[in-house]
N, C-alpha and C positions, 0 to 999 in steps of 0.2 A: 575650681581645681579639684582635685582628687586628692586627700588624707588618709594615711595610714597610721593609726594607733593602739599603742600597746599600753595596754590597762585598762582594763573596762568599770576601775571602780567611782566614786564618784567622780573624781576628777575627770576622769576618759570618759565615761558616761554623760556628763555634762560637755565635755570640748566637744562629743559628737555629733549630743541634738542642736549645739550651737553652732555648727559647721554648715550639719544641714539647713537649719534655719534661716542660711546664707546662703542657701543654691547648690554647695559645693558636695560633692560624692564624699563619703566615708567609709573606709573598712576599718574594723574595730577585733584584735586581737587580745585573746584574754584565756589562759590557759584553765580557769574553771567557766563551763560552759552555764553553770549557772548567775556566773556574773553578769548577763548578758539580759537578765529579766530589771537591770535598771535602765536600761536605753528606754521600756515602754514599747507599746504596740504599733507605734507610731513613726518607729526608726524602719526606715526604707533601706540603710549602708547593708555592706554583708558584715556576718560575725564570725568572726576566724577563729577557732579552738587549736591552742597550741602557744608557743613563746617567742617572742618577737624577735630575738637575736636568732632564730632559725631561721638559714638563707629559702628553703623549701616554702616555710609559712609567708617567708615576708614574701614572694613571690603569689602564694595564693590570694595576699590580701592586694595585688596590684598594687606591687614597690614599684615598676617598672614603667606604671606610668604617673605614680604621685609626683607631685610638686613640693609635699612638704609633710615629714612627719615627726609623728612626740612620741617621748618613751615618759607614759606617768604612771609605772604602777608603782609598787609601794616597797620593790629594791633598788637598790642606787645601785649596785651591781649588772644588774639586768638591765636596768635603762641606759647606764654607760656602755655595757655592750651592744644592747640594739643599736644606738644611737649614732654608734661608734659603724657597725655592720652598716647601715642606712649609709650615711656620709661614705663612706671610704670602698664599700661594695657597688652599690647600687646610685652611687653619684649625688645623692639625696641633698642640696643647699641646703634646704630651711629643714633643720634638725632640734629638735629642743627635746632636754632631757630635764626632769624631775630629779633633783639629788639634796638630801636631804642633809648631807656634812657640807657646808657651806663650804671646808678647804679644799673638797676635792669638786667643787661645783668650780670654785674660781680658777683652779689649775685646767677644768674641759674648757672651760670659758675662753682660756688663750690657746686651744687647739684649734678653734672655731667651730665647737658646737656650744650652741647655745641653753644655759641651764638656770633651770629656777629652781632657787637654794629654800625650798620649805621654810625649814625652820626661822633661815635670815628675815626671810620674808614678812614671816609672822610677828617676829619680833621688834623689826622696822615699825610695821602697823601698829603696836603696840605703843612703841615709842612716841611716835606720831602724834597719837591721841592721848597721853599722857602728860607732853612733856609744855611748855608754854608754845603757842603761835613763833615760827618760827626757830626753833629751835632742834630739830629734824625738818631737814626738806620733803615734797610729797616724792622729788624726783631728783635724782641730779645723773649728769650725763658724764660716761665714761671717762673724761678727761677730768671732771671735776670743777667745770667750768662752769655751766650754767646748772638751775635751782628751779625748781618748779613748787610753789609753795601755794595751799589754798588756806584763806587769810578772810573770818567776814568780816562784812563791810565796818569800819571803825565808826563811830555813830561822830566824829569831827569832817567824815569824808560826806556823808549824805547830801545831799543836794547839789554833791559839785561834780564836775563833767572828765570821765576817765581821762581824757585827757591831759586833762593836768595834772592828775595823779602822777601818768605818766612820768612827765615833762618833769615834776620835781621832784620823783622816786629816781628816775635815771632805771627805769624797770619798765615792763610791759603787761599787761592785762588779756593774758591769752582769752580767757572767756569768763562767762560770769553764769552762774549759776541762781537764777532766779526763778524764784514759787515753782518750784520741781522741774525747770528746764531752763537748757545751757542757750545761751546765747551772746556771739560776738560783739563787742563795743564798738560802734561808729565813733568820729569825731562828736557825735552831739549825742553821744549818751551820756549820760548821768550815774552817780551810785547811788542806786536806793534804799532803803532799811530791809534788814535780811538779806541782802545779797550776799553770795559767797565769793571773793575772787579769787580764781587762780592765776596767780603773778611770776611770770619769766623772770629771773632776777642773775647776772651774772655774784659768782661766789665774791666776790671782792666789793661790790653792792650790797651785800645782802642789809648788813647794819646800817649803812645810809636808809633803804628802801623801808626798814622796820623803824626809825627815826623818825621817816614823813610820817606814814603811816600813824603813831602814835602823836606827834605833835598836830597834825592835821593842815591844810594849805596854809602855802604863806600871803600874806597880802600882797595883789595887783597893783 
């Protein structure tokens, strides 16, 4: 599909050679023409000099035939307006905007553009990694219902078959992360030493699910 992006600095610089690197066309908007020496010699998109909320520009950069575009440069102002101009001008569904006050990220959020709150962002990750296993999810979905948490392998679970993890978590083991790659659980895997898992867990499960987890199977 075809991308249209406003902010060429790293983050837009990086969404772009990652777009490309997927097949997909990119036009890349960024009102200093020198921001455009981070894309590298190697970016094929066009680079549009000028500001994204411009109906004129978003036209140069072929709004008219994208599928999906981002507002990430470094105003929340500006990316609201693109983002805003994109959707509501040019028809644009897949809209995401960069906003860095998380209370005005969650107010576009129920406009229906979608917006990644920087700093929330940052600070979640932080949490995350800070806080004990379990105690911030990796993910949890809009409703609040389910939990995505990656959890390694507890050294009482080793040798025994996801499975039954399962079965006595009342949880699921989306994938596992093992010696630097992911891989899905059959019926007759096992957990081995070092694995890392990521566990689907509904919010009302979670204290059961971290309960197995730490006491280890029960007896057959």
């Amino acid at each position: 599909m075809h991308v249209v992006i406003m902010g060429c600095g790293r983050v837009g610089s990086t969404l772009a050679r990652s777009l490309e690197d997927r097949n997909h066309t990119v036009s890349i908007i960024d009102s200093e023409p020198d921001s455009f020496r981070r894309l590298g010699p190697s970016f094929n998109g066009d680079k549009v000099t000028g500001y994204g909320f411009d109906q004129e520009v978003l036209q140069k950069a072929g709004i008219r035939r994208a599928e999906a575009f981002a507002a990430v440069s470094s105003g929340d102002n500006s990316n609201i307006i693109a983002a805003r101009v994109a959707r509501e001008t040019f028809g644009i569904e897949k809209v995401v905007a960069r906003i860095y006050d998380p209370g005005r990220a969650e107010v576009y959020q129920r406009l229906g553009i979608t917006t990644v709150a920087t700093v929330k962002w940052t600070a979640d990750q932080v949490l995350r990694r800070m806080l004990p296993a379990g105690a911030e999810p990796d993910f949890r979905d809009p409703s609040g219902t389910i939990r995505v948490d990656h959890v390694p392998a507890p050294e009482a679970w080793i040798g025994h078959r996801t499975v039954q993890f399962q079965e006595q978590a009342k949880s699921r083991i989306a994938w596992i992360d093992r010696l630097g790659e992911g891989m899905l659980p059959t019926r007759d895997s096992v957990i081995q030493e070092g694995d890392l898992l990521h566990l689907v867990i509904r919010e009302e499960n979670a204290a059961h699910a971290y309960s197995v987890l730490d006491d280890g199977p029960e007896e057959q």
